[in-house]
N, C-alpha and C positions, 0 to 999 in steps of 0.2 A: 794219391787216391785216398780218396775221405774210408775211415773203416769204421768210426764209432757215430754215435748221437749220446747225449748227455742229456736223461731227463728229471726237471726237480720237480718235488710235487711241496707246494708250499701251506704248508700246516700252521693251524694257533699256536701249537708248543713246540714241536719239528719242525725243522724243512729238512727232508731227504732229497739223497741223490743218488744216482745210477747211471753208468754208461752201458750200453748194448750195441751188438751188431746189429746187422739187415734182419738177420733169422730172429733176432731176439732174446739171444744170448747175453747175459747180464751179468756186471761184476758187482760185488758185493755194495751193500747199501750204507752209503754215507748218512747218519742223520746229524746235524747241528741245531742247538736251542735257536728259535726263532726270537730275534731281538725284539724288547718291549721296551726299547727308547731309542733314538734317533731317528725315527719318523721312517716316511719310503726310503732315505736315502743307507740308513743303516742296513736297512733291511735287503737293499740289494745289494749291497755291500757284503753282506752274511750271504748270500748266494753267487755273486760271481766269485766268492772265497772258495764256498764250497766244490763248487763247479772244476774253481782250476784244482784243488786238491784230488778229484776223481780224477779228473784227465790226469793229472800227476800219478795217481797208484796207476791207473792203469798202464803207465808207460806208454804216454800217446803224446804227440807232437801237436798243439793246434792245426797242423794244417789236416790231419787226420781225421778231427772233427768236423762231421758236415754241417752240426747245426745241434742248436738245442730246444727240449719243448721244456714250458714251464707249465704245470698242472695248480691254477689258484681258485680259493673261493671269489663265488662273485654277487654280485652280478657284475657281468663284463661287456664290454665293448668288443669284441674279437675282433673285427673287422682292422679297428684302427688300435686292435693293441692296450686298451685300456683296463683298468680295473675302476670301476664306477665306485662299489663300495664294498668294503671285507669288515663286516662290523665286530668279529672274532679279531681284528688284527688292527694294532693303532695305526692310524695317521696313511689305512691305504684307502683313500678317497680321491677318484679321477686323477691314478698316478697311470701315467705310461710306461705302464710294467714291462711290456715288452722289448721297448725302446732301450730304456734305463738299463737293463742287463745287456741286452746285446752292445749297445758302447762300452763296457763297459770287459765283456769279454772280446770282443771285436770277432763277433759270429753271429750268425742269422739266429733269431728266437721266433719258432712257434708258439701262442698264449691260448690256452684250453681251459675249461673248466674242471675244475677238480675232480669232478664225480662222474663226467665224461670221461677224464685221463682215464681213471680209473677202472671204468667199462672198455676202457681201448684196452688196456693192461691184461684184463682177465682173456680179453676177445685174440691178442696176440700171443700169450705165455700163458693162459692159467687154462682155468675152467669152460672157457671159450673156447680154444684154440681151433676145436674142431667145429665148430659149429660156424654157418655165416651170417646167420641173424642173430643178434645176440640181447637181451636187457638186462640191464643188472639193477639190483633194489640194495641199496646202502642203509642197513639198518642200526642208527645209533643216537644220537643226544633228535634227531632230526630222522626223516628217511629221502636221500638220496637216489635219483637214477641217471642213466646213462643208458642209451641205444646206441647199437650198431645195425649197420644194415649194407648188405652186403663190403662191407668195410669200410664205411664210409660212417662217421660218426655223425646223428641227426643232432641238428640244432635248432631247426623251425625257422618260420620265414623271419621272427623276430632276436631270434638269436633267444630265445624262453622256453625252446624243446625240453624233452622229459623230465621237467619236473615232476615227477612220479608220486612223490610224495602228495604234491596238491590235487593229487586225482580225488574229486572229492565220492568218500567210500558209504559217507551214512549221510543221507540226507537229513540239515535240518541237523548236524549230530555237533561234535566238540564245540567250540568255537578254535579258529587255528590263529597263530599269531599272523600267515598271508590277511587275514581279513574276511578268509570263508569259512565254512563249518564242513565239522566232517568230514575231512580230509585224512588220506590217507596215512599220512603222518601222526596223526593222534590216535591212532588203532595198534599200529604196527611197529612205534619206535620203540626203544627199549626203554626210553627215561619216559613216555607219556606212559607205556604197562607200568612203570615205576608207580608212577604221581596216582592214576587211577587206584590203584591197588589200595597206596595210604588212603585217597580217598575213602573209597568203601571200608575197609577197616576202622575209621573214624567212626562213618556214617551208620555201617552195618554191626560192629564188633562181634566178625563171625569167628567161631575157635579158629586160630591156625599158630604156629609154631612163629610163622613171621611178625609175631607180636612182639616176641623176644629179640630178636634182630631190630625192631625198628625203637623199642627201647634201651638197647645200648648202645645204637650208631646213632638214632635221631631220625634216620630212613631205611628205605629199602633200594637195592635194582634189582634189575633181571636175573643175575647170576644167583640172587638168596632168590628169587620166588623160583627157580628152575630147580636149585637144590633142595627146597623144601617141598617142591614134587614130586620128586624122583625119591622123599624121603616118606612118600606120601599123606601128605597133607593136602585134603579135597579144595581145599579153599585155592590152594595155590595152584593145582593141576584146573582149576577150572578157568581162572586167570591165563596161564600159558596156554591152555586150549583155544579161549576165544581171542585171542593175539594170533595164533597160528590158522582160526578160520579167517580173519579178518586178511591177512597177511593172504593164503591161498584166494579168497576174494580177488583182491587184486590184482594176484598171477591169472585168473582167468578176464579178467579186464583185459589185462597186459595181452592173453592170448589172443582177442577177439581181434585187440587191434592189429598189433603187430603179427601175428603168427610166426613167432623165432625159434629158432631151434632151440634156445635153454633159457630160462631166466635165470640168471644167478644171485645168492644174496650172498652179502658181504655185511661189513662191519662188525661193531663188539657182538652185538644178540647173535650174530649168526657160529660165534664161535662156541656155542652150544652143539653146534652140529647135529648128528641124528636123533638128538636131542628137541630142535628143532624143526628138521626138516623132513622126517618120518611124519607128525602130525600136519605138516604144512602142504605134504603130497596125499595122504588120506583125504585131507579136507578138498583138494586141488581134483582130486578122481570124484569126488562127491558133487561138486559144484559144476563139472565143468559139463556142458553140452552132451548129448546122446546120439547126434547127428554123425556125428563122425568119433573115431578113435583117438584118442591122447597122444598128441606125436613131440610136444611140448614138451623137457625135459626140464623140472626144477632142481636146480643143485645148489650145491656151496662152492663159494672161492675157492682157488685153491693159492692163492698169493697173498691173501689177507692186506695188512697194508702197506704191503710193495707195490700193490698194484698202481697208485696214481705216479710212482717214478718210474715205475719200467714202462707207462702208459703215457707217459708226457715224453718222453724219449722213443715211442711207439709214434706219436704223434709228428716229430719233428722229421724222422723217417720219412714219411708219408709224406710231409708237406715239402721238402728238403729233396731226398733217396731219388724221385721219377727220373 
């Protein structure tokens, strides 16, 4: 009788790993440096390594294991197992990721998207758990999402669902590196507040304390404009505010569409926590409709970046466990 799933979630710098039962229950996380030479083949190699080392701490027998999921950037092929292109990662262009690991461990392999794993993870073990609709907003170098719906992870008729980030939020606004403008990504990720920020301080040279900080590092992120708010300095609470309406913006998008029981956000900016997510539900109660009552709960992760291992292994469950 199969008792575990082994899910990796494959990162530019890490690749982690985890095994779980049915429920969810997860043993501690394996992370290994993700190789940056020997092409696909190294690189699965540094994963089915990984993979047998969890199964080994665990004290699990391959026949134990039912299956494993792997959580990668993509854009992907899921259907046929592919990974088209991972331009964060060398040499994975239309490799058959899914394939190549499963020979390799000699076990079935489910292939997901990373920021889907990730929303399955929160929707299984975290911040979800309760809830059966779920969206989660990944905010970090980029902004990431991932739906659930009734536990079923949405992927759209072309395999290009929630990309959440390219919702586009300002008309006519950024330019995005997709090719649009105004996307939600360049409002609410933590490196576009970044860049904006230097920007106007170039363009504006308004008083603020993060003049000092971007003269001895050369820039700034999220973490100095949040600390130079909370240290109060107007320039920077005004910055983290309009990130935070842009960001609640969004969540009422996300509501219209979806109507889920929580959005959750994740990534680095979100580990500001009430920090950020006090003004993100201010702004969320402000914006949102008068028709009806707030039933939409905004929160934070509660797995941070566990979530795409215990959610690639959430995956393999599902596709593997019926």
């Amino acid at each position: 009788m199969a008792e575990m799933c082994v899910g990796i979630d494959l990162g530019g710098t890490f690749i982690k790993f985890v095994a779980t039962d049915r429920q969810g229950n997860a043993s501690e996380i394996l992370a290994l440096p993700t190789p940056t030479d020997g092409g696909a083949d190294g690189l699965v190699e540094q994963m089915a390594a990984g993979a047998r080392k969890i199964i080994d701490t665990a004290g699990l027998s391959s026949e134990q294991v039912l299956g494993v999921g792997v959580g990668s950037p993509g854009p992907l092929d899921l259907k046929a197992g592919i990974v088209i292109a991972s331009p964060n990662i060398s040499g994975m262009v239309n490799v058959p990721l899914r394939d190549m690991v499963s020979d390799l461990l000699a076990l079935p392999v489910a292939l997901e998207n990373d920021a889907n794993a990730a929303a399955y993870g929160e929707y299984i073990a975290g911040a979800g758990k309760d809830a059966d609709d779920l969206v989660v907003l990944t905010l970090g170098t980029g902004v990431g999402g991932g739906v659930v719906i009734g536990g079923e992870v949405l992927h759209g008729a072309h395999e290009i669902g929630a990309e959440l980030g390219h919702m586009i939020l300002v008309p006519d606004g950024e330019p995005c590196g997709c090719g649009q403008r105004g996307c939600v990504e360049q409002y609410c990720s933590a490196k576009f507040m970044a860049d904006r920020t230097m920007a106007r301080m170039t363009a504006e040279k308004p008083p603020t304390a993060l003049r000092a900080i971007f003269d001895t590092k050369g820039s700034i992120d999220s973490k100095d404009i949040n600390e130079a708010r909370a240290g109060g300095d107007a320039f920077a609470a005004e910055v983290w505010d309009a990130t935070a309406r842009h960001l609640a913006m969004a969540c009422v998008s996300l509501t219209r569409i979806f109507d889920p029981d929580k959005i959750v956000l994740t990534g680095g900016m979100a580990k500001a926590g009430s920090d950020l997510i006090d003004p993100v539900r201010a702004h969320f109660a402000d914006l949102h409709w008068a028709m009806t009552e707030i039933k939409t709960e905004v929160a934070i992760a509660d797995l941070g970046s566990d979530a795409g291992a215990i959610g690639a292994a959430g995956v393999a469950w599902h596709q593997f466990g019926s």
